[in-house]
BADO-859130 format. One record per residue (C-alpha): residue in one letter; chain; residue number from 0; x, y negated, z. Coordinates in pm, whole numbers, plus 50000, padded with zeros to 5 digits. Last residue first. Layout:
N
{'A' 'A' NUM {X Y Z}}
...
//
This chain:
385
{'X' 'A' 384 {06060 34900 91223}}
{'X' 'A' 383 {06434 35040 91131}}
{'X' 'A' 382 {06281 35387 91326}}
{'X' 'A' 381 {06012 35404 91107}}
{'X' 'A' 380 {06165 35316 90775}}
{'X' 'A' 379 {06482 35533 90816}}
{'X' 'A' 378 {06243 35835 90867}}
{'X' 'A' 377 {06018 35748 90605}}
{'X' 'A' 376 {06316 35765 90374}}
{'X' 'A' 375 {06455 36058 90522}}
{'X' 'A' 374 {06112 36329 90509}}
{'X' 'A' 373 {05936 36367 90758}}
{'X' 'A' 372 {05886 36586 91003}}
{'X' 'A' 371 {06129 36426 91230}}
{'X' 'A' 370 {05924 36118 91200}}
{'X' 'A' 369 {05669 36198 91361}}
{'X' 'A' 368 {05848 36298 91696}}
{'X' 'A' 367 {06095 35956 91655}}
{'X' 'A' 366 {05751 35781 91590}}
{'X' 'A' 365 {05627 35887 91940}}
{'X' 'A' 364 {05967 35834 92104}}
{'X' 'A' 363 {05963 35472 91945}}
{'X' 'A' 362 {05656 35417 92124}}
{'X' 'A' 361 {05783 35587 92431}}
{'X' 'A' 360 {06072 35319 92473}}
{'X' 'A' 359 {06269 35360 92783}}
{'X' 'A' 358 {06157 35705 92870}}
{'X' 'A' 357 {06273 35840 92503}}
{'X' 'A' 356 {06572 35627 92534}}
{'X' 'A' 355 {06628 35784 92892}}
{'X' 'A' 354 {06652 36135 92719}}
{'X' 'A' 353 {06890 35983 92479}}
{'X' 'A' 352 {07112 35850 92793}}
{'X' 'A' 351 {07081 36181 93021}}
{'X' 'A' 350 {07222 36413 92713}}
{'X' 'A' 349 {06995 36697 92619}}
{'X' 'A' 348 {06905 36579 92277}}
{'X' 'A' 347 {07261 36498 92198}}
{'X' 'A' 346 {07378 36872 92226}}
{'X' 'A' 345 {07212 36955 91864}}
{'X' 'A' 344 {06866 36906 91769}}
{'X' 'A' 343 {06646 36901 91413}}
{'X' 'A' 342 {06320 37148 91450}}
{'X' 'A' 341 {06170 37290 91160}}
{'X' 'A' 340 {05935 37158 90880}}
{'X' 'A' 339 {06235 36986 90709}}
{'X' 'A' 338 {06375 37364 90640}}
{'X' 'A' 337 {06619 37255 90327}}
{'X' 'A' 336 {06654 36869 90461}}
{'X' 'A' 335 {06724 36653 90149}}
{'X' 'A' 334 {06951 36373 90188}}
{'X' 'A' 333 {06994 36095 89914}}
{'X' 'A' 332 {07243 35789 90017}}
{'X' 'A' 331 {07204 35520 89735}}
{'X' 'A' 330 {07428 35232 89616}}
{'X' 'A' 329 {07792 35323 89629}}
{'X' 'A' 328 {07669 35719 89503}}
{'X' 'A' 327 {07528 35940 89756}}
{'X' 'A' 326 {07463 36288 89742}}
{'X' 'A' 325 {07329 36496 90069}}
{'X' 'A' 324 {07273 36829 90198}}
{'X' 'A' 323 {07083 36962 90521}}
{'X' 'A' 322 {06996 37293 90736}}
{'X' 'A' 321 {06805 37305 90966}}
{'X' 'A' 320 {06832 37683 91125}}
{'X' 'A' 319 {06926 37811 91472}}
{'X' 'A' 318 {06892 37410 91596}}
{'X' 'A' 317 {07233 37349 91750}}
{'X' 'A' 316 {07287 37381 92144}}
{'X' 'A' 315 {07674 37329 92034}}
{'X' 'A' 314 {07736 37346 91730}}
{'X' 'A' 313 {07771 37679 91518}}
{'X' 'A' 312 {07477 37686 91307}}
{'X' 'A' 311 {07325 37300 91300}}
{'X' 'A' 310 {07394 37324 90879}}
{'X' 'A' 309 {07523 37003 90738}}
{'X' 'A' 308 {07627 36968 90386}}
{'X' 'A' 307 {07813 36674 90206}}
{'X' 'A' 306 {07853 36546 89865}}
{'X' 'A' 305 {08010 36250 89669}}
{'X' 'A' 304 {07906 36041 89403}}
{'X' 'A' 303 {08103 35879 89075}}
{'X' 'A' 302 {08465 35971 89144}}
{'X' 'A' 301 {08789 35816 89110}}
{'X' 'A' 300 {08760 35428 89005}}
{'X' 'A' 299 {08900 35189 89184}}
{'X' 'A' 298 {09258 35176 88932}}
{'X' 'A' 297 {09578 35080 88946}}
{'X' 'A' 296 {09589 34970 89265}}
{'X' 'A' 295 {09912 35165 89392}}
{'X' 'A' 294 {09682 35354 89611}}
{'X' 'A' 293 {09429 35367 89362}}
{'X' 'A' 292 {09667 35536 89164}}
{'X' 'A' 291 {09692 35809 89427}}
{'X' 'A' 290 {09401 35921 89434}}
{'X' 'A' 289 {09464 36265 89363}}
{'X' 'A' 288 {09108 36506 89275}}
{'X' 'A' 287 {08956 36762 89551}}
{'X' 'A' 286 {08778 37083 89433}}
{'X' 'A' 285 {09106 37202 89435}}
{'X' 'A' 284 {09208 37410 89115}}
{'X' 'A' 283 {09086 37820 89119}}
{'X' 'A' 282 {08857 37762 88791}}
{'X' 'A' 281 {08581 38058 88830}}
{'X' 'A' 280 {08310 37855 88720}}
{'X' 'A' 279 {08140 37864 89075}}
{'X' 'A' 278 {08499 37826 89238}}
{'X' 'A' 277 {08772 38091 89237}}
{'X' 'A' 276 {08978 38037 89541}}
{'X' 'A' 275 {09355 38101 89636}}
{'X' 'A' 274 {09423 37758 89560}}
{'X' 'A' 273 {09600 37739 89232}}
{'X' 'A' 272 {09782 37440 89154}}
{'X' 'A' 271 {09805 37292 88813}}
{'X' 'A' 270 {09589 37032 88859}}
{'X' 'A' 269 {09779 36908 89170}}
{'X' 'A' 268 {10043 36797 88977}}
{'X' 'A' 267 {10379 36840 89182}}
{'X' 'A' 266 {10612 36470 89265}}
{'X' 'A' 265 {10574 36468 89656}}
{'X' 'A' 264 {10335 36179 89573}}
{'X' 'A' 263 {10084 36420 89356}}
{'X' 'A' 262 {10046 36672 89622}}
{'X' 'A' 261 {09993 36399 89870}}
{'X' 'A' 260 {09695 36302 89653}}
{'X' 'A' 259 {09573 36685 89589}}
{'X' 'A' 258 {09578 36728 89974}}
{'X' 'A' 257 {09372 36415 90053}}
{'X' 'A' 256 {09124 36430 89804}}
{'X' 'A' 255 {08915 36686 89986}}
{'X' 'A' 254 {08869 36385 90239}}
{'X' 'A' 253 {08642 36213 89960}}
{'X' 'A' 252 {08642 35945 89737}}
{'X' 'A' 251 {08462 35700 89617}}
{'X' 'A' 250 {08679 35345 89538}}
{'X' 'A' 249 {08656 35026 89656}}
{'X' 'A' 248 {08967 34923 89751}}
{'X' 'A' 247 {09079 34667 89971}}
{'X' 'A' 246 {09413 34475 90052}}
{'X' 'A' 245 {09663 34364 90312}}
{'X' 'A' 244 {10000 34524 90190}}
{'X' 'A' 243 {10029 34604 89826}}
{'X' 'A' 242 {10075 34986 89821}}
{'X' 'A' 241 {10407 35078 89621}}
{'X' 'A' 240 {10683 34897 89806}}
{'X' 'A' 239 {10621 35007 90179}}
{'X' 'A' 238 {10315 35280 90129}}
{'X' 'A' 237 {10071 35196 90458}}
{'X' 'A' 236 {09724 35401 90430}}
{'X' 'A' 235 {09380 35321 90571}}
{'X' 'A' 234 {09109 35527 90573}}
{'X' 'A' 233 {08809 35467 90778}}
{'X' 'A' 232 {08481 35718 90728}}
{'X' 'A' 231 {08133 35737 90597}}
{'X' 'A' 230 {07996 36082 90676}}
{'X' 'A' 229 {07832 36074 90993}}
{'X' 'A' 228 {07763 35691 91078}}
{'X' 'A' 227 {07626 35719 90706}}
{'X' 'A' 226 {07368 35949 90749}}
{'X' 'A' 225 {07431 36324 90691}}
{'X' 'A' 224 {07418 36384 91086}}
{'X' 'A' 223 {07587 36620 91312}}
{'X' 'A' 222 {07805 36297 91411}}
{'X' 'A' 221 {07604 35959 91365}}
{'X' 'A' 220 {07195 35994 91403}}
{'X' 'A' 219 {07248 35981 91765}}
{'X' 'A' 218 {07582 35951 91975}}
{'X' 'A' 217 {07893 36176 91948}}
{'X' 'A' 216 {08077 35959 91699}}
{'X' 'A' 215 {08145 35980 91367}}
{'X' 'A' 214 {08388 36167 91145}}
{'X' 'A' 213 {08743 36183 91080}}
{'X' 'A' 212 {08877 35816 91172}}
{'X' 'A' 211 {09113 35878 90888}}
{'X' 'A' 210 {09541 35708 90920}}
{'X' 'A' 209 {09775 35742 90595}}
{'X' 'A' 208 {10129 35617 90676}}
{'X' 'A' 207 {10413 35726 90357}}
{'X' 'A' 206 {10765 35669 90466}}
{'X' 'A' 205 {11042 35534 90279}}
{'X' 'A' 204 {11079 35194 90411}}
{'X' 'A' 203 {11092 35355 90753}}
{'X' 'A' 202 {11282 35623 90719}}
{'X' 'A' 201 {11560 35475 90988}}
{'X' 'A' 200 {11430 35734 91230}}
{'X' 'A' 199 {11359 35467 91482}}
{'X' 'A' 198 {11065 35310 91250}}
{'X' 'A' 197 {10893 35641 91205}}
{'X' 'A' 196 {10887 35663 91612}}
{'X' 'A' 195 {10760 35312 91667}}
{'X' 'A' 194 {10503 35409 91394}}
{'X' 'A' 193 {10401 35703 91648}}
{'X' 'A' 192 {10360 35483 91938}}
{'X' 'A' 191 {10169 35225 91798}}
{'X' 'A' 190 {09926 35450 91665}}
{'X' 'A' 189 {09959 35593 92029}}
{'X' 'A' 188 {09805 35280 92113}}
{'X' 'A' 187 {09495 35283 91863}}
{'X' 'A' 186 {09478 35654 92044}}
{'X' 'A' 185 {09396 35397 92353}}
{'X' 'A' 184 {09197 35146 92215}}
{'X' 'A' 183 {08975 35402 92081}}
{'X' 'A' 182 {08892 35525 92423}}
{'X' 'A' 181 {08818 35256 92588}}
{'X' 'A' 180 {08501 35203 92302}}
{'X' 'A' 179 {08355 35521 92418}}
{'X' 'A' 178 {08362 35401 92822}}
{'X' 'A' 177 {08210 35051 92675}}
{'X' 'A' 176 {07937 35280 92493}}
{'X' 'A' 175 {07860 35538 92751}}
{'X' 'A' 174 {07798 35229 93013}}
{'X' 'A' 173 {07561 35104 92782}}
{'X' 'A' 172 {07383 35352 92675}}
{'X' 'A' 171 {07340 35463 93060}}
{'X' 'A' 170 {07202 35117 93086}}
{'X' 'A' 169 {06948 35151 92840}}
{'X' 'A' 168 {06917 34921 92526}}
{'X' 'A' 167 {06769 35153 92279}}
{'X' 'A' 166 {07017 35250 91951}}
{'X' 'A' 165 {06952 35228 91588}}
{'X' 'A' 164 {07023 34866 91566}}
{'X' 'A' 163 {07375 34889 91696}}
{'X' 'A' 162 {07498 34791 92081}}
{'X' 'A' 161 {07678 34473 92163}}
{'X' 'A' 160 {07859 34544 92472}}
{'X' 'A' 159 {07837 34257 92761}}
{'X' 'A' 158 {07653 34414 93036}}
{'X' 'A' 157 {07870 34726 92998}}
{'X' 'A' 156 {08145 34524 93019}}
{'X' 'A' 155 {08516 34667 92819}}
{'X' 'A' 154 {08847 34692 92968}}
{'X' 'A' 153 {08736 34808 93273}}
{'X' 'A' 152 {08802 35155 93088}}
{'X' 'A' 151 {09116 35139 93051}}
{'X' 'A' 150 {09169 35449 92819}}
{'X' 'A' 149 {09117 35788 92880}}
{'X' 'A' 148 {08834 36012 93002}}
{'X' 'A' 147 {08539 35944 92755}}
{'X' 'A' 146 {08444 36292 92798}}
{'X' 'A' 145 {08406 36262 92463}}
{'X' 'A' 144 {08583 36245 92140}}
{'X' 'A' 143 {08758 35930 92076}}
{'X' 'A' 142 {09028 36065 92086}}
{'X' 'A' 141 {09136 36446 92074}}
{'X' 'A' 140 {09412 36287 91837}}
{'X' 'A' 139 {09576 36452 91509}}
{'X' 'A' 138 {09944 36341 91481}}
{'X' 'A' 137 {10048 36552 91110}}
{'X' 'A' 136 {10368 36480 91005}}
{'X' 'A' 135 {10558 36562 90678}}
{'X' 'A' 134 {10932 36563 90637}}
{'X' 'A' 133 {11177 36520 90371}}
{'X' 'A' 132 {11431 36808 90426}}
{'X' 'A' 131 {11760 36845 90611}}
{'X' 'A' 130 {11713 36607 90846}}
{'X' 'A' 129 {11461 36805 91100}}
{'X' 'A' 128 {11621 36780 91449}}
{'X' 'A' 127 {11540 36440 91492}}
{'X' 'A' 126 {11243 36464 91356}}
{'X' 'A' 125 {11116 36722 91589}}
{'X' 'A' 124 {11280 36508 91903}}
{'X' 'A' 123 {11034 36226 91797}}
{'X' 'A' 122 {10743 36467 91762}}
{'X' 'A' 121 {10837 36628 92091}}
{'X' 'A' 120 {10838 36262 92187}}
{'X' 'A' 119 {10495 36235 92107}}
{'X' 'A' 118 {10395 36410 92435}}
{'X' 'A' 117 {10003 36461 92434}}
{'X' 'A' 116 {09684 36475 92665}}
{'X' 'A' 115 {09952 36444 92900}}
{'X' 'A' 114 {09765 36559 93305}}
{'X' 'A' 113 {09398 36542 93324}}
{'X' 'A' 112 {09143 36313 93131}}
{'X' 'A' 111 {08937 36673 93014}}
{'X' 'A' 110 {09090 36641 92646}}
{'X' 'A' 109 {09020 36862 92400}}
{'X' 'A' 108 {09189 37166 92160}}
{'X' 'A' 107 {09549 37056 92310}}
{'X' 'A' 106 {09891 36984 92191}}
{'X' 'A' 105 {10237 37079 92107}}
{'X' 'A' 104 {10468 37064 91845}}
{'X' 'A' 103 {10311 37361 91588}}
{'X' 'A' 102 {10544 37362 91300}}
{'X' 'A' 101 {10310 37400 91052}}
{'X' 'A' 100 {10199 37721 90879}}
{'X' 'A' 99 {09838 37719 90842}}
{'X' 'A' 98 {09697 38003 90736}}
{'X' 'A' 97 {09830 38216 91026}}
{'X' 'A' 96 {09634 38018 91252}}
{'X' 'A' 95 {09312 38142 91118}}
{'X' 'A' 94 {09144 37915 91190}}
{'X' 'A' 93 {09114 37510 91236}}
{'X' 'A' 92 {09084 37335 91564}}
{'X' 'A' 91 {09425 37133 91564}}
{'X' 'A' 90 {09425 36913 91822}}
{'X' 'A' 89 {09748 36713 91868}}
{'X' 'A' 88 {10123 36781 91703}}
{'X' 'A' 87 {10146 36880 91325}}
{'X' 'A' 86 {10442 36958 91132}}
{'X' 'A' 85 {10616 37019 90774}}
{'X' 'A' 84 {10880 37026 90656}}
{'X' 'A' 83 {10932 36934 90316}}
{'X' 'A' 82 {11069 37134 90020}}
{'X' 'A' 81 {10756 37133 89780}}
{'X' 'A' 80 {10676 37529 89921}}
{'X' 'A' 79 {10683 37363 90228}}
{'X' 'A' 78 {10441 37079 90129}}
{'X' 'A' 77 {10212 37342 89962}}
{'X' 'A' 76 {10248 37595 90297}}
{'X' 'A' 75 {10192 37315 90495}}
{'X' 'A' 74 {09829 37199 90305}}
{'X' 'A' 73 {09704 37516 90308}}
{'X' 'A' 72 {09622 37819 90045}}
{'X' 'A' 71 {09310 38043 90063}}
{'X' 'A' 70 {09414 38413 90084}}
{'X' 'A' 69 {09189 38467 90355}}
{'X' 'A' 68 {08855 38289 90382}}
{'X' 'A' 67 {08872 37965 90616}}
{'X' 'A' 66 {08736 37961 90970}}
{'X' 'A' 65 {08494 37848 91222}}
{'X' 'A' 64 {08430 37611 91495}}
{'X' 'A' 63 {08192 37449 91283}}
{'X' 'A' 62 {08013 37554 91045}}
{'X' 'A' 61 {08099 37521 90689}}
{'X' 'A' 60 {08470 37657 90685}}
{'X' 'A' 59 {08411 37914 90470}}
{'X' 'A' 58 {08654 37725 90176}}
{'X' 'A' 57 {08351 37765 89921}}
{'X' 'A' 56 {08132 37619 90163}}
{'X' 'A' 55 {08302 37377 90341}}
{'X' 'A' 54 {08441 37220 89954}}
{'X' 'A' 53 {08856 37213 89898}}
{'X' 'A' 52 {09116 37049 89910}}
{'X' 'A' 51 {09221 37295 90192}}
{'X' 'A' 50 {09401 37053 90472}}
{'X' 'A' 49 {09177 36783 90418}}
{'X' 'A' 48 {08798 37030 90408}}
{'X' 'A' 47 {08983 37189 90701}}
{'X' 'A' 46 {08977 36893 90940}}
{'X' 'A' 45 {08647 36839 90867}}
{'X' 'A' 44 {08526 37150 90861}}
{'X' 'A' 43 {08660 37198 91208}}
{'X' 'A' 42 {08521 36825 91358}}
{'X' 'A' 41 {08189 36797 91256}}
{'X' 'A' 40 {08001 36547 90989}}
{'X' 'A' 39 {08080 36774 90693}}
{'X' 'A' 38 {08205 36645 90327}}
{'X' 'A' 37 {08395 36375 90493}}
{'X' 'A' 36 {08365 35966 90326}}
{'X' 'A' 35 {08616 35721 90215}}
{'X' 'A' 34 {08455 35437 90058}}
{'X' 'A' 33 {08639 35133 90180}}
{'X' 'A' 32 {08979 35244 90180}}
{'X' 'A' 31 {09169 35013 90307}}
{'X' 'A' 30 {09498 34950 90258}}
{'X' 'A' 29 {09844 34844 90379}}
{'X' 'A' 28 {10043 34631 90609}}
{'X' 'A' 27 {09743 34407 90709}}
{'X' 'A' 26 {09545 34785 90756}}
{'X' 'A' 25 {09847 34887 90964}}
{'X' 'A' 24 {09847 34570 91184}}
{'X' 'A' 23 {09465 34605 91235}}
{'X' 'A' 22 {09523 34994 91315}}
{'X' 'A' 21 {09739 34897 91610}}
{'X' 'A' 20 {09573 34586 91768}}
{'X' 'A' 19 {09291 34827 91803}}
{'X' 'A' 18 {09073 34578 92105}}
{'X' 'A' 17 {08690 34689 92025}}
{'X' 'A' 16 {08435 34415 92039}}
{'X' 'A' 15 {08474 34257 91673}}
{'X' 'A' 14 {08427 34574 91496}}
{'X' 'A' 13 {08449 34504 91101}}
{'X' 'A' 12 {08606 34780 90908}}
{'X' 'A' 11 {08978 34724 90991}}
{'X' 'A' 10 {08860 34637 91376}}
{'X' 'A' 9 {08757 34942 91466}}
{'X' 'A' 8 {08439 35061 91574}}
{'X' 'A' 7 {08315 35046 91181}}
{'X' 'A' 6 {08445 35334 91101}}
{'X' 'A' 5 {08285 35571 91402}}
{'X' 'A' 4 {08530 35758 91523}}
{'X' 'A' 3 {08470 36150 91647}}
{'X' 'A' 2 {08833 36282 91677}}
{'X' 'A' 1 {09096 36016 91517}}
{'X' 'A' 0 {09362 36123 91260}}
//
């Protein structure tokens, strides 16, 4: 899994500037998921929603930088209990650490550009050392989150990135773009690395690659947000023999149907599992449902809508209260702002390149003030004008 990835900055979902020779061979190998979304456009929740199955709220783990209620069950302990190992090597940011019993290979929470962000060959040697059981693997990046620190940066031309619609053309946008779009070609390269290292333990053919772009990236009306850039996320998975390689599907789904899918493969039904949580009807199943036929094509059809929630509590320079929720189904995106007469801001509102949009363009400043009153529709109208 990336940190902070904006789908459609990679070449599998249409990006045409960024170099991810990596990801394009696993998506020509495998499938895309075209309507994967997260249930929380921040990193912890995130990461927890996959490895719980279940909801931010009901899990806790609705902020970020928080943690899950106790007695809640994890993704390891399932596998385990399944007979796999089980291990995860990168940034983990989820809590309590004793709820999460992987193998813990090494890694950091962030990336300053100093030193091995991370050694795969601990994975490698991990493997190695791990026969005796089926395994399962968790690489989990601190790229593309910023400081933009890796990554060959002269790669990519200021002067010659193509920036969105939403964005002003500053140069400090600019230059914060091409260093942003380094630094997916280089986790795109430890991609590489890691399916070198599935393909020298001989398990190749029998080895299950599933690869999420978690959440957005750090710029405006992406990551913190309930728009699209937030929520709408890359998934593409590489099943030799069972997934046709090179195809598309379709279907909703959500990260929360992660854990019940890989339940499924290892041969359990996730229906029957109880999750150390009683939802609102007092069932104690995942919130999350298997999608594993649509894997195998069988079917595009999971899930009607899916749901998010936002609340600014707990990131960084956050509003102390605005929070949002949202429902979308393939056609519409609804979000309804609980406290819309408040103020919306996280750490993107002090950042030199959105303070220079607002001195680049003070007619769009003046309708991004308005606007934040206002409800989404005639928020997306006004700044799309």
């Amino acid at each position: 899994m990336a940190d902070d990835l904006t789908m459609t900055d990679i070449g599998p979902y249409g990006s045409t500037q960024v170099h991810t020779p990596n990801m394009d061979r696993l998506a020509r190998e495998g499938v895309c998921l075209d309507n994967m979304f997260n249930m929380v456009p921040v990193c912890s929740p995130t990461r927890q929603s996959i490895l719980t199955g279940l909801g931010p709220v009901r899990s806790g783990a609705y902020p970020n930088h928080t943690m899950i209620y106790k007695g809640i069950k994890t993704l390891p302990l399932y596998l385990k209990q399944l007979g796999y190992n089980a291990a995860i090597i990168g940034k983990r940011h989820y809590a309590p650490d004793e709820s999460y019993p992987f193998d813990f290979l090494g890694g950091r929470e962030g990336d300053d550009g100093r030193g091995i962000d991370v050694d795969l060959s601990k994975a490698e040697d991990w493997l190695k050392t791990h026969t005796d059981k089926p395994f399962y693997l968790m690489f989990t990046s601190n790229q593309p989150h910023e400081p933009y620190t890796r990554g060959n940066q002269s790669a990519y031309d200021p002067a010659k990135v193509k920036l969105g619609p939403n964005m002003v053309d500053t140069r400090l946008t600019r230059n914060r773009m091409a260093k942003y779009f380094a630094e997916i070609t280089y986790p795109d390269s430890l991609i590489g690395v890691t399916l070198d290292i599935v393909k020298r333990t001989g398990q190749q053919d029998n080895t299950i690659i599933m690869f999420a772009t978690e959440q957005g990236n750090s710029f405006p009306f992406s990551k913190w947000t309930l728009y699209d850039q937030g929520l709408h996320s890359g998934f593409i998975a590489k099943w030799p023999g069972k997934i046709k390689p090179g195809t598309r599907n379709p279907a909703m789904l959500e990260y929360i149907d992660i854990l019940p899918t890989l339940i499924d493969i290892a041969g359990s039904d996730p229906t029957k599992i109880n999750t150390g949580s009683k939802d609102g009807n007092g069932n104690m199943g995942f919130d999350g449902l298997s999608f594993k036929k649509v894997l195998l094509g069988q079917t595009s059809h999971i899930r009607d809508y899916v749901f998010a929630e936002h609340t600014t509590r707990g990131i960084i320079r956050g509003s102390d209260n605005y929070p949002s929720r949202s429902a979308r189904n393939k056609q519409f995106l609804y979000i309804h702002n609980l406290n819309f007469k408040g103020t919306f801001k996280n750490t993107v509102v002090n950042m030199p390149f959105f303070k220079e949009w607002k001195q680049t363009n003070p007619v769009r400043s003046a309708y991004y003030q308005y606007a934040r009153s206002l409800n989404c529709t005639m928020w997306l109208t006004i700044l799309s004008t």
